[in-house]
N, C-alpha and C positions, 0 to 999 in steps of 0.2 A: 754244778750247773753253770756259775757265771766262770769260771776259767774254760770251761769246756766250748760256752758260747762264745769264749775271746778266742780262743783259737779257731773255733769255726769260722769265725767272723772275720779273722786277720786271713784265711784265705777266699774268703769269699770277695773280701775285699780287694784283693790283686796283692795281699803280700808274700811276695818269692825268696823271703830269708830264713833262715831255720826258725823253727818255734818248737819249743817245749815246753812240754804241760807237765811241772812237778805237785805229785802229790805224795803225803802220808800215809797213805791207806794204799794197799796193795792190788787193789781190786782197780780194772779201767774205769770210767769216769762213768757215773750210775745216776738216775733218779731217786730224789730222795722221795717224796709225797706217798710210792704206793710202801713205802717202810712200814710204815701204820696202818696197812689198811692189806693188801695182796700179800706181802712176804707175812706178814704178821696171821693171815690169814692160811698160808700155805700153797696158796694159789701160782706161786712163784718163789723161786730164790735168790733171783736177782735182778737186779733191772738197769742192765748198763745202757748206755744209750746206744742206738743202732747207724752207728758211725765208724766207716773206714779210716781210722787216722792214719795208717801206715799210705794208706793212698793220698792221703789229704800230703803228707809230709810231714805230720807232725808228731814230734819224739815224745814218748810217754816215761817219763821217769818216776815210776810207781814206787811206793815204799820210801820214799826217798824226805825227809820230814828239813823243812827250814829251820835254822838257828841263828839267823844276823845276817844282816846286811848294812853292805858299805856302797858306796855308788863303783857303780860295773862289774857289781860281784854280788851274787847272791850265795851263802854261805849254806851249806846242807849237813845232815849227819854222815854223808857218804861224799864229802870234798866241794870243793869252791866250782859255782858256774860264772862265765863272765857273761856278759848281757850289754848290749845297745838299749835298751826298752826293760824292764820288768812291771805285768799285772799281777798287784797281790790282789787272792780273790783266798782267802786262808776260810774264810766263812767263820761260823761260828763253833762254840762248845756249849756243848750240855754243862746247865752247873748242876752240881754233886751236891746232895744234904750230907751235911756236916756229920762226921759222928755214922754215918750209914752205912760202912763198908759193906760190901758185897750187892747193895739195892742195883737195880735194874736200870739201867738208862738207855734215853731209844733218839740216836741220831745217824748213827751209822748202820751198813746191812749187817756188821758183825751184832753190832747190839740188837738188831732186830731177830737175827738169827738165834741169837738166846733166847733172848725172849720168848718165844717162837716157843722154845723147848718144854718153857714152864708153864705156860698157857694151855693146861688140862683139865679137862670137866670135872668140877666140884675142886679143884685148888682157890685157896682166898688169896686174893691179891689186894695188897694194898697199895694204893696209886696217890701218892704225893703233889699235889698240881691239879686244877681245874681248869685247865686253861685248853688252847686248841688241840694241842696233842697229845694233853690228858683224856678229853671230851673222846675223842679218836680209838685212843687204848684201850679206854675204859668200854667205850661200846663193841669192839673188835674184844675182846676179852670175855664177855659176857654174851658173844654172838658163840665163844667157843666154851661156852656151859661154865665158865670161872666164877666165884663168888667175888664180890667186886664192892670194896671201900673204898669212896675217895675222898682224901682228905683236902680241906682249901681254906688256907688261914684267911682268906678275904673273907667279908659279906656274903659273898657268892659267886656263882662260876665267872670268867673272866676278867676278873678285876683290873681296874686300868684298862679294859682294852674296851670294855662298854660298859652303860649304865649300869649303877644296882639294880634297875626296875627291869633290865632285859636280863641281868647275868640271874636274877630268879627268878622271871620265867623260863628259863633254860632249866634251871634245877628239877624242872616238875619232869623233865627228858631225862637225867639221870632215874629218880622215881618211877616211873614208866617203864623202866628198864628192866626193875629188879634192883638199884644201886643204890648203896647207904652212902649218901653226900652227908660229910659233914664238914661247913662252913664257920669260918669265925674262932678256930684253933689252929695253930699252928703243931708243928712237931717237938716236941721236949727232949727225945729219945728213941732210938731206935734199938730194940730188946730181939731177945733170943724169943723165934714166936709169931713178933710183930711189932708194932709202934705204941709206944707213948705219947700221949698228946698233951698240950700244953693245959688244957681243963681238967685232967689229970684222969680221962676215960683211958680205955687200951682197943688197940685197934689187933684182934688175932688175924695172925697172914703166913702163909708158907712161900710168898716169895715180896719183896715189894719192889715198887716202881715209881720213879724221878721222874716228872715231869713241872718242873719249876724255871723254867725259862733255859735261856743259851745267854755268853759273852760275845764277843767278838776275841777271835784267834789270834791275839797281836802280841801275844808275849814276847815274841821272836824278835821284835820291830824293836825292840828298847836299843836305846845310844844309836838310831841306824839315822838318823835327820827327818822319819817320817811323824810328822805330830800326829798324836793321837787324844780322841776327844777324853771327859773323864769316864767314862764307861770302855774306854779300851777302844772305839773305832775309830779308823784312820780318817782324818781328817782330808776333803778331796775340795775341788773347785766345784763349778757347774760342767765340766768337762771330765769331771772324775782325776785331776792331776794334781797328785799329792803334793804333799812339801816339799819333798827330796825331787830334785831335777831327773826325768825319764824315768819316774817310777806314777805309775796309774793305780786307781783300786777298783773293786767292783764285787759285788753279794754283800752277803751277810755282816762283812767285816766295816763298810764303808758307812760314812758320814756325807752326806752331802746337802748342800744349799737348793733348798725347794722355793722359789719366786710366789708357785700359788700357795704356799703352807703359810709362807713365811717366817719359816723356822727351816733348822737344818733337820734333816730324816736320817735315821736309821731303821731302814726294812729289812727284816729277815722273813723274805718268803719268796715261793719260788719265781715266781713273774720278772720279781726283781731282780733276780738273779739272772735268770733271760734276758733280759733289755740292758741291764746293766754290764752285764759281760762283753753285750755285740756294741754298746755306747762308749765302752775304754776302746772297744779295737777300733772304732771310725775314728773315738781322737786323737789315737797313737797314730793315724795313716792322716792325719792334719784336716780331719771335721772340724768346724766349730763350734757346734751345734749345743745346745744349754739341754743334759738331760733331767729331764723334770717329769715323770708321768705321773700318772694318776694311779696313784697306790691303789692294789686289788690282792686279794687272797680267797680263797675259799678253806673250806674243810666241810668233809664228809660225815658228821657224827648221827648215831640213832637212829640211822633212818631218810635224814635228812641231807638237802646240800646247801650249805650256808654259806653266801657269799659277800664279800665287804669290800667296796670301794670309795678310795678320796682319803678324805681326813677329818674329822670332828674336832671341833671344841667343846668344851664345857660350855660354854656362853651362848654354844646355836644353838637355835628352836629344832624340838624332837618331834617330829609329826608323823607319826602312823598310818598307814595306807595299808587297811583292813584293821584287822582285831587280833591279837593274841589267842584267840580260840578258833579262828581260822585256819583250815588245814594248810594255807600258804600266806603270807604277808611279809611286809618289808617296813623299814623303819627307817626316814627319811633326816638330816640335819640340814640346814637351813640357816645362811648368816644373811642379814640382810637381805631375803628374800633367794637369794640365789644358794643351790643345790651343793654342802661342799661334801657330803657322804652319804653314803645308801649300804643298809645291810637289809638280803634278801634271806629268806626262807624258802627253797622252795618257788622261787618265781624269776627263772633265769633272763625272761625278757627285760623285768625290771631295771636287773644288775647291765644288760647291756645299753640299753638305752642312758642309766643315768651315769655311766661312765663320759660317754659324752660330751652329756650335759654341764657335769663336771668338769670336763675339760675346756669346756668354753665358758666357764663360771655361770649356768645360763640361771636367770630368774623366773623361778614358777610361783605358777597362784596354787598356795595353800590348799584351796579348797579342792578344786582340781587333782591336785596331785596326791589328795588324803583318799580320793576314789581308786578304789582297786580293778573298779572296772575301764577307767579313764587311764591310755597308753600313758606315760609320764612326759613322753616327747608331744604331747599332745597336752599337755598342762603349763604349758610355758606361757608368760604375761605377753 
């Protein structure tokens, strides 16, 4: 998505120089979101985006995988390109549990396409990761008649990404489902059969499945002058403009300086991938512009469509607006009065309006905005 949206972008912008969009993967430049949810589902086999590039002018050098870069050459397994400009937008990788060869991992449409294969009524799956694109598989899986484990060495589903008091109300959705959530073990072993778990239970599974986060794609980048943070993301300005002179970043791979976080971000979701891609092509064509948005994501799990915008801390006040036993409600953070995150359930208006609100750091009255029947743009001091 974010190289796809730089090249869109460098000609939308008025740029009339060659562009080319190198990738690893041999497939044209695709949607990742419905992998988990439409391919996985059978609904679909592919989901490239519905873009003329050969009209656009821009060259697709597919298959084609980066290994180094020096400045004005970017290095490939199929020979040297030279470049005015280069956007790394490499995104991320699935990481692998140790020890698991052959487990299932789902980032690309080829891995989803397997996937795909082994997802039959009454097969057990066991699924590694509670997180969003565990929460995804696990309920796509079990929609396609699977027996479904999932294992989550945290407290509970999504750890680090939300509270323990929200990531086990989500558990009772696994539950609901049919699905044996088991929290607070990790993996010890992966056996002929099934898993091993670290409290020394056995998980039986005829196929299993990775869903323990992504890196960023930067191995290529070593000795090249682009710094990279310690987690592997390239280190960008507020313009997205790396260390190494005429090189930019943008997706999943990038670090950048957020002025309302005040911290640097690393987002890997698809939004950001959109905005961040068309934000290197304005500042390659000399914007100035500081990109900064309001982090958002959704995912689709159970039934449900869960959306999160901003950014929390630990330290903001957590106010509820409705109840947990509510067929829809949202969960509000609050620094100093003023709105820095909103996760919805179920209540899309919420998500738009406190995007917003967010954006303008605006301060709401507590009481106000804990009513669910009260607009949130209508709760402001």
């Amino acid at each position: 998505m974010a190289g796809a949206q730089c090249a869109l972008a460098l000609r939308q912008g008025g740029f009339g120089g060659r562009v080319a969009l190198v990738g690893d993967e041999p497939h044209r430049p695709y949607d990742r979101p419905p992998l988990s949810k439409d391919v996985l589902l059978g609904k679909t086999d592919g989901t490239a985006f519905d873009i003329d590039w050969e009209d656009l002018g821009v060259e697709l050098l597919l298959g084609r995988r980066a290994t180094g870069l020096e400045p004005g050459v970017l290095h490939t397994d199929a020979g040297p390109l030279d470049h005015d400009a280069l956007v790394v937008a490499t995104g991320a990788e699935a990481v692998e549990l140790p020890g698991a060869a052959g487990a299932r991992l789902l980032r690309t449409v080829d891995d989803a396409l397997a996937l795909r294969a082994d997802l039959t009524p009454g097969t057990r799956i066991a699924l590694v990761g509670a997180g969003w694109i565990g929460a995804e598989t696990a309920t796509v899986a079990r929609q396609l008649g699977c027996r479904v484990t999932v294992v989550e060495a945290g407290p509970a589903p999504l750890p680090g990404a939300l509270p323990a008091e929200l990531g086990t109300l989500m558990a009772r959705w696994y539950a609901d489902a049919g699905i044996d959530l088991r929290c607070g073990t990790g993996v010890a072993a992966a056996e002929p059969g099934g898993l091993l778990l670290a409290d020394g239970s056995h998980v039986p599974a005829d196929h299993v499945v990775v869903g323990i986060g992504a890196r960023p794609a930067t191995g290529w980048l070593a000795g090249s002058g682009v710094a990279l943070d310690t987690h592997g993301a390239v280190l960008a300005d507020e313009r997205l403009r790396t260390t190494a002179p005429g090189v930019w970043a943008a997706g999943d791979c990038v670090s950048y300086p957020s002025a309302r976080s005040g911290t640097r971000l690393t987002v890997q979701h698809w939004d950001h991938a959109l905005h961040s891609g068309a934000a290197a092509a304005a500042s390659l064509l000399g914007s100035d512009a500081a990109y900064d948005p309001v982090p958002y994501f959704w995912s689709e799990q159970f039934g449900r469509m869960v959306q999160y915008a901003g950014r929390h801390g630990d330290a903001d006040e957590l106010l509820w607006r409705g109840t947990p036993d509510d067929p829809t409600w949202s969960v509000l953070w609050l620094r100093d009065g003023a709105l820095t995150a909103l996760l919805a359930v179920d209540r899309p208006r919420d998500l738009n309006q406190a995007k917003r609100l967010i954006d303008k750091g605006t301060v709401l009255d507590p009481a106000r905005a804990a009513d669910p029947e009260v607009q949130l743009k209508s709760a402001t001091v």
